[in-house]
C-alpha positions in Angstrom: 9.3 3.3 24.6 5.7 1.9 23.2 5.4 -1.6 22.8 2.9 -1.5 20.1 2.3 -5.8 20.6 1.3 -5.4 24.3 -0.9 -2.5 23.1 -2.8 -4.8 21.5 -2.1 -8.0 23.7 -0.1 -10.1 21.0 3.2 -11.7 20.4 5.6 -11.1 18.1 4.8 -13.9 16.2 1.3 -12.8 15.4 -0.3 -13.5 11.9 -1.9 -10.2 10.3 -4.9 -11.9 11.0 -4.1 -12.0 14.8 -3.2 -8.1 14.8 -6.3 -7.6 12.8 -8.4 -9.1 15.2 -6.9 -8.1 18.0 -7.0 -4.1 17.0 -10.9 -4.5 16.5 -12.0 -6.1 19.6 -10.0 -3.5 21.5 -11.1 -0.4 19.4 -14.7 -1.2 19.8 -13.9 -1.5 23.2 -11.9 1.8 24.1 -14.2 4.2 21.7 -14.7 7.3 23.9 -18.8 7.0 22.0 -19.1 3.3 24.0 -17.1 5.1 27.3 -19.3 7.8 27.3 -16.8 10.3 25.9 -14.0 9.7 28.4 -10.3 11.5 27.4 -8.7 8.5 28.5 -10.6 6.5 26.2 -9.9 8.7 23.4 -6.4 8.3 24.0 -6.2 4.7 24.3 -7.9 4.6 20.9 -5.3 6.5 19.6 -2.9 4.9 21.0 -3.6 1.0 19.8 -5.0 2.6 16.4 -0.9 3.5 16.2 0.1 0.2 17.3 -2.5 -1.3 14.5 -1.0 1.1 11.7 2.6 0.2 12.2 2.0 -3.8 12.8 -0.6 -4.5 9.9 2.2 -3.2 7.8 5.0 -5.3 6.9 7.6 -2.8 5.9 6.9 -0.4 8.8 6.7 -3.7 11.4 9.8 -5.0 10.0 11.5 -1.7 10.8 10.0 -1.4 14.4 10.8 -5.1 15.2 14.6 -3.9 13.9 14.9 -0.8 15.3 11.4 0.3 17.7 9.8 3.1 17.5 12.5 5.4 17.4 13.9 3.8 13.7 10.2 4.6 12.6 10.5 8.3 13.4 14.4 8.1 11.9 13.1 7.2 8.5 9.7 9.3 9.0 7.2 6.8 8.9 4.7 6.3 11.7 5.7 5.7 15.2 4.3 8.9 17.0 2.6 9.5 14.3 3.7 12.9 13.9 0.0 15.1 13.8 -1.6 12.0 14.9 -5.1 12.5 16.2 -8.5 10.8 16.7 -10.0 12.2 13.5 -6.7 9.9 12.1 -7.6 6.8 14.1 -11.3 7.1 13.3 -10.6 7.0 9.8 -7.9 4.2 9.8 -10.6 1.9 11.8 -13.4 3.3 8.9 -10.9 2.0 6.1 -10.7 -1.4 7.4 -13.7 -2.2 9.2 -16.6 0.5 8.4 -17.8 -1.0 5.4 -19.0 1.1 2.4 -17.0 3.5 2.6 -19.2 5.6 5.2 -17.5 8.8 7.2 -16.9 7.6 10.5 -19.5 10.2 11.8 -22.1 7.6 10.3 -20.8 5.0 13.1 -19.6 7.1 15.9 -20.6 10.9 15.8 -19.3 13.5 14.6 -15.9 14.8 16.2 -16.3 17.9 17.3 -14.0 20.6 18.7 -12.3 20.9 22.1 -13.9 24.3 22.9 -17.1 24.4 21.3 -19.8 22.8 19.1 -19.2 22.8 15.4 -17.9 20.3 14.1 -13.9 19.3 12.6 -14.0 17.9 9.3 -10.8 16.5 8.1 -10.2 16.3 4.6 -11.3 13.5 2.8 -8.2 11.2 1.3 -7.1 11.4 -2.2 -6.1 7.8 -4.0 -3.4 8.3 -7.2 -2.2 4.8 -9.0 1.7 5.0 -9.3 3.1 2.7 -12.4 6.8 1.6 -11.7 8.6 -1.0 -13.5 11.1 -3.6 -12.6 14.4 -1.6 -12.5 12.4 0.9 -9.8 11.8 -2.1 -7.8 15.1 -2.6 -8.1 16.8 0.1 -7.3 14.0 2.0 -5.2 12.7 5.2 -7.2 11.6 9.0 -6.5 9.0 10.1 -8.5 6.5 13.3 -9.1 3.0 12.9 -9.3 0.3 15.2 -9.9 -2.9 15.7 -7.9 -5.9 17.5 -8.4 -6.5 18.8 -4.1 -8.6 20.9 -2.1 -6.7 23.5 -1.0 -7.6 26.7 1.1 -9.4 29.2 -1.0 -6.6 32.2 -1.2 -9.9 34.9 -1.5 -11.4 34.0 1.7 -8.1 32.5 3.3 -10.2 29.4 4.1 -13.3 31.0 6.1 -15.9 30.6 3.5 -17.0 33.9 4.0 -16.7 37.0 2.1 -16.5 39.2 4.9 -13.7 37.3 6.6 -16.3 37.3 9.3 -16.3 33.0 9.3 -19.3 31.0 10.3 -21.8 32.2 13.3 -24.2 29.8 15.5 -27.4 28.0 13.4 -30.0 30.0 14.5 -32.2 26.5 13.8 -30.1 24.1 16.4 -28.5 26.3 18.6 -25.1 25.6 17.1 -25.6 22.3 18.4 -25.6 20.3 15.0 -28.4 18.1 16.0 -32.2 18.9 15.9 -34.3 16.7 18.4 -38.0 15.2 17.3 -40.4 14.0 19.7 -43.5 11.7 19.0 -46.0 10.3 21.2 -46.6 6.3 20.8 -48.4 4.0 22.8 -45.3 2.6 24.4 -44.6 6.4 25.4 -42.9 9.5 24.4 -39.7 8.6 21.9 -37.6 10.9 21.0 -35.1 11.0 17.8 -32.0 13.0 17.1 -30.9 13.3 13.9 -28.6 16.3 12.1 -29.5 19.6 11.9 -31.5 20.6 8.1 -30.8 23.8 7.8 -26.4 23.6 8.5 -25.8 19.7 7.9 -25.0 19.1 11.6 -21.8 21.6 11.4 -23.8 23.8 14.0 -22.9 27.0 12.0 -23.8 28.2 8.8 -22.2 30.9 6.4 -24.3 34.2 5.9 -21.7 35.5 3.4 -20.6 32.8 1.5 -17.4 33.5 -0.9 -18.0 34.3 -4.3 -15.2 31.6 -5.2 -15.6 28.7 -2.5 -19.2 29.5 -2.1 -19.0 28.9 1.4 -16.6 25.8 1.3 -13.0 27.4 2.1 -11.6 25.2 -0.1 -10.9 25.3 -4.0 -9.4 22.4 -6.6 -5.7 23.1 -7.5 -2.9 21.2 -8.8 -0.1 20.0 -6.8 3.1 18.1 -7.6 3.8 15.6 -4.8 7.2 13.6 -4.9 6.8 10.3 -3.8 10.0 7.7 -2.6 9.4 4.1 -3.3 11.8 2.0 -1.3 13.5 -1.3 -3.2 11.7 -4.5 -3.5 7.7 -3.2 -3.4 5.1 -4.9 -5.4 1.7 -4.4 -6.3 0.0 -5.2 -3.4 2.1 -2.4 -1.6 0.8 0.9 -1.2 2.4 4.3 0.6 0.5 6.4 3.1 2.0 10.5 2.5 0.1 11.4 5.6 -1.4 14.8 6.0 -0.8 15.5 2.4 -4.3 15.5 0.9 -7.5 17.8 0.4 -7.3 20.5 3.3 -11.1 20.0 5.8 -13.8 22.3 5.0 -13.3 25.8 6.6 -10.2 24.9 8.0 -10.1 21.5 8.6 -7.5 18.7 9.0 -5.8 17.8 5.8 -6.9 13.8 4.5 -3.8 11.7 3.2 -2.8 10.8 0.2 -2.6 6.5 -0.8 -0.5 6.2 -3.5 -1.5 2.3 -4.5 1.3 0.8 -6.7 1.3 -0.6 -10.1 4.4 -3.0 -11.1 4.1 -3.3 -14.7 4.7 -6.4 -16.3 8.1 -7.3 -18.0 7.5 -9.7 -21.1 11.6 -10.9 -20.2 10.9 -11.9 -16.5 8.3 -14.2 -14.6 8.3 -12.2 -10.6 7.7 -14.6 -7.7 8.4 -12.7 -4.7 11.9 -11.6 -5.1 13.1 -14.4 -7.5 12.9 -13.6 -11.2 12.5 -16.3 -14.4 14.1 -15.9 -17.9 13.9 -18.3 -20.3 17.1 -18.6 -22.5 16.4 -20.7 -26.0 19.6 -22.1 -26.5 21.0 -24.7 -30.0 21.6 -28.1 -30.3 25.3 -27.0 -30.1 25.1 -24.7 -27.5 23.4 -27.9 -25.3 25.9 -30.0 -25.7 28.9 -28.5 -25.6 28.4 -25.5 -23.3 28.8 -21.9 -24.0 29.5 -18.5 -22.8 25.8 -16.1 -22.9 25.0 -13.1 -22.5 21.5 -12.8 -20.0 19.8 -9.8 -19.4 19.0 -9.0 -15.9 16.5 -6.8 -14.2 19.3 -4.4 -13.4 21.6 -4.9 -17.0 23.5 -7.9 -18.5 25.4 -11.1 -17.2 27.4 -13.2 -18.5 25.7 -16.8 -18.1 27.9 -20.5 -18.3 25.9 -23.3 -20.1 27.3 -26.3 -18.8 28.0 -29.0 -21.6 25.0 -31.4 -22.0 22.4 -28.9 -20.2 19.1 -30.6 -20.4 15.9 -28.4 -22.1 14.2 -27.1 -18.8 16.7 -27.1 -16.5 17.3 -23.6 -14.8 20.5 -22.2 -13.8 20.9 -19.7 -10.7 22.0 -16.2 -11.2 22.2 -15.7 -7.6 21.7 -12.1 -6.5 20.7 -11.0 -9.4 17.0 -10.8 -8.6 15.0 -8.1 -6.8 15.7 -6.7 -3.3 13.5 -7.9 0.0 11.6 -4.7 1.4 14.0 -3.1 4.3 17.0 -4.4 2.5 16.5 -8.0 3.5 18.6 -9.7 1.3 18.3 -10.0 -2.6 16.5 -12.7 -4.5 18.1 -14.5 -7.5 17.1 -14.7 -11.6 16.8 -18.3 -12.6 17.7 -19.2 -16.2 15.6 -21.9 -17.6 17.0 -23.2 -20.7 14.9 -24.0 -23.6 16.9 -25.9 -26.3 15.6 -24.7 -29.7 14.6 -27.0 -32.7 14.8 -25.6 -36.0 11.7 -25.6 -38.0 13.7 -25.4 -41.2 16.9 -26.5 -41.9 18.6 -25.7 -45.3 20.5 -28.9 -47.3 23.9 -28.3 -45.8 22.1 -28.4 -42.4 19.8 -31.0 -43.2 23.4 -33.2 -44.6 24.8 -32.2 -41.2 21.9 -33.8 -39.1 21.9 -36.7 -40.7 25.2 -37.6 -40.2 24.9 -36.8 -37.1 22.1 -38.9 -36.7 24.3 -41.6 -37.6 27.1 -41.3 -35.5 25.0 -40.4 -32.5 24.0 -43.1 -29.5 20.1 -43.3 -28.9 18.6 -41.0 -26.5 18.2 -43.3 -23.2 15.3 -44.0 -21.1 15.6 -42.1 -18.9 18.2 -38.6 -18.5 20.8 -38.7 -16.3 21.7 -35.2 -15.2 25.0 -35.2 -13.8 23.7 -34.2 -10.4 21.7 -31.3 -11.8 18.2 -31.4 -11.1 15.1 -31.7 -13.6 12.8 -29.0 -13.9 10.2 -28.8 -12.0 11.9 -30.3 -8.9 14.4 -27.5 -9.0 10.9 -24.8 -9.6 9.5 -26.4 -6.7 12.8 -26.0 -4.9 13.4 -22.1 -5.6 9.3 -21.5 -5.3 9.2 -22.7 -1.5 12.8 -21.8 -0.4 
């Protein structure tokens, strides 16, 4: 079985920013364009671009620490990386560390195929924005999107050619992609290689193009993708559907699709982590001699006890009844900060009331003596950095 922290020479322990590190110095180091095109480099590429994938992640790491690779193929997530290939890697390393957003030809070359010279374009990636509210982070959520992707033109079944016939060999390069300049200097002869003008460094070129890709094999369709958030995601999640987005040109590899998720604001709940915050106004009454509430929950509605002589800004522990941990670790709690509500108004009856019981009443003391219960912000501070 892999051990995807030896690929990359770390411990478990390692910080993101360890595994980040550690996956650049060795993929500028095991590029097959620094090794001179070796196989074996190209496969060790491959192989700690995997590792990367899986450990920069903290759901699919959490899973492989769990269960290895074999629980990240059981729940179809990468691990194997089923279709895998260095057109995949290449653009994994180009999403974190190219810059810009360049192809990775611009850094590397293009890829080109096993048996010839033209070269394999894989699709580019489609991003979609996915809103979700609380109760889907709750509960975990399937949902349908739809995407505008390249797909393979149904005329021309993907050739770009009207005939069927497909591409032939640039009659300008060779079929070799690149065109070759030489100029004489003082310091010598220097010669430049840069892509071919006439086919765009593909090496072939369409004599026929298709009346309806014009040449491109693909055309724009729209697709309905279903998408499965797992429990306990937030915002700064986002889900890879790998091999899912606009098809290559002429055939090409299929991109993915990165669904980045939106969790929308609840006006009743403050989110930190997997810990939610509602704040309960509560009477005079209700404060000092204790009550029986109803208090909705992400997931429904509770039944809350006020202890008698709750303080304004304490908060009360609904435990469980926050959001879920990604991989089902655990479950957070709501906390119920109470808020004890001063009428602005108070009508003469009222008004008589208060008064008398302003007179009966002791003075407020210096200080508030809880009962054991904690003040406000030491209990935040306690439930913030448990």
């Amino acid at each position: 079985m892999a051990d995807y922290y030896e690929r990359l020479g770390l411990a478990r322990g390692a910080s993101e920013g360890d595994i980040k590190k550690a996956y650049r110095k060795k993929a500028m180091e095991h590029h097959p364009d620094t090794n001179q095109g070796s196989a074996e480099a190209e496969e060790k590429f491959k192989e700690i671009t995997e590792a990367y994938e899986v450990l920069r992640d903290p759901e699919r790491r959490a899973i492989y620490d769990q269960y290895g690779e074999q629980g990240l193929k059981s729940r179809g997530g990468p691990g194997g990386f089923g279709g895998f290939d260095f057109a995949d890697a290449i653009e994994i390393f180009m999403r974190d560390f190219g810059g810009g957003g360049a192809g990775f030809e611009d850094l590397f070359g293009q890829r080109r195929r096993r048996g010839g010279g033209s070269a394999v374009h894989k699709g580019q990636n489609v991003r979609v924005r996915l809103s979700l509210s609380l109760l889907d982070v709750a509960r975990g959520v399937q949902k349908t999107i739809r995407v505008s992707l390249l797909e393979e033109c149904d005329l021309c079944s993907g050739s770009g050619s009207a005939s069927g016939e497909g591409a032939v060999p640039c009659s300008t390069c060779g079929g070799t992609g690149q065109e070759r300049h030489a100029q004489q200097s003082v310091f010598g002869q220097f010669v430049s290689v840069a892509p071919c003008r006439t086919c765009g460094g593909e090496g072939q070129v369409i004599s026929d193009p298709c009346p309806q890709c014009h040449g491109d094999g693909r055309t724009r369709q729209e697709r309905d993708i279903e998408v499965e958030v797992p429990p306990g995601v937030t915002s700064e999640n986002f889900l890879t559907l790998r091999g899912r987005g606009n098809v290559g040109p002429r055939g090409g590899p299929r991109g993915d699709i990165m669904v980045l998720l939106d969790v929308e604001e609840d006006p009743r709940f403050i989110r930190d982590g997997a810990d939610v915050v509602f704040e309960l106004p509560v009477t005079f009454a209700q404060a000092a001699l204790g009550d029986e509430i109803e208090v909705p929950t992400v997931e429904g509605v509770v039944q809350l006890t006020v202890p008698p002589g709750v303080q304004g800004g304490e908060l009360l522990r609904l435990r469980g009844q926050g959001l879920p941990g990604l991989n089902g670790r655990g479950r957070g709690d709501q906390l119920v900060r109470i808020v004890v509500w001063t009428p602005e108004q108070l009508d003469p009856e009222q008004e008589k009331l208060f008064r008398t019981l302003r007179e009966l009443e002791d003075p407020a003391p210096e200080r508030i003596d809880r009962g054991g219960r904690r003040g406000f912000w030491s209990r935040v501070k306690e439930a913030f950095t448990s």
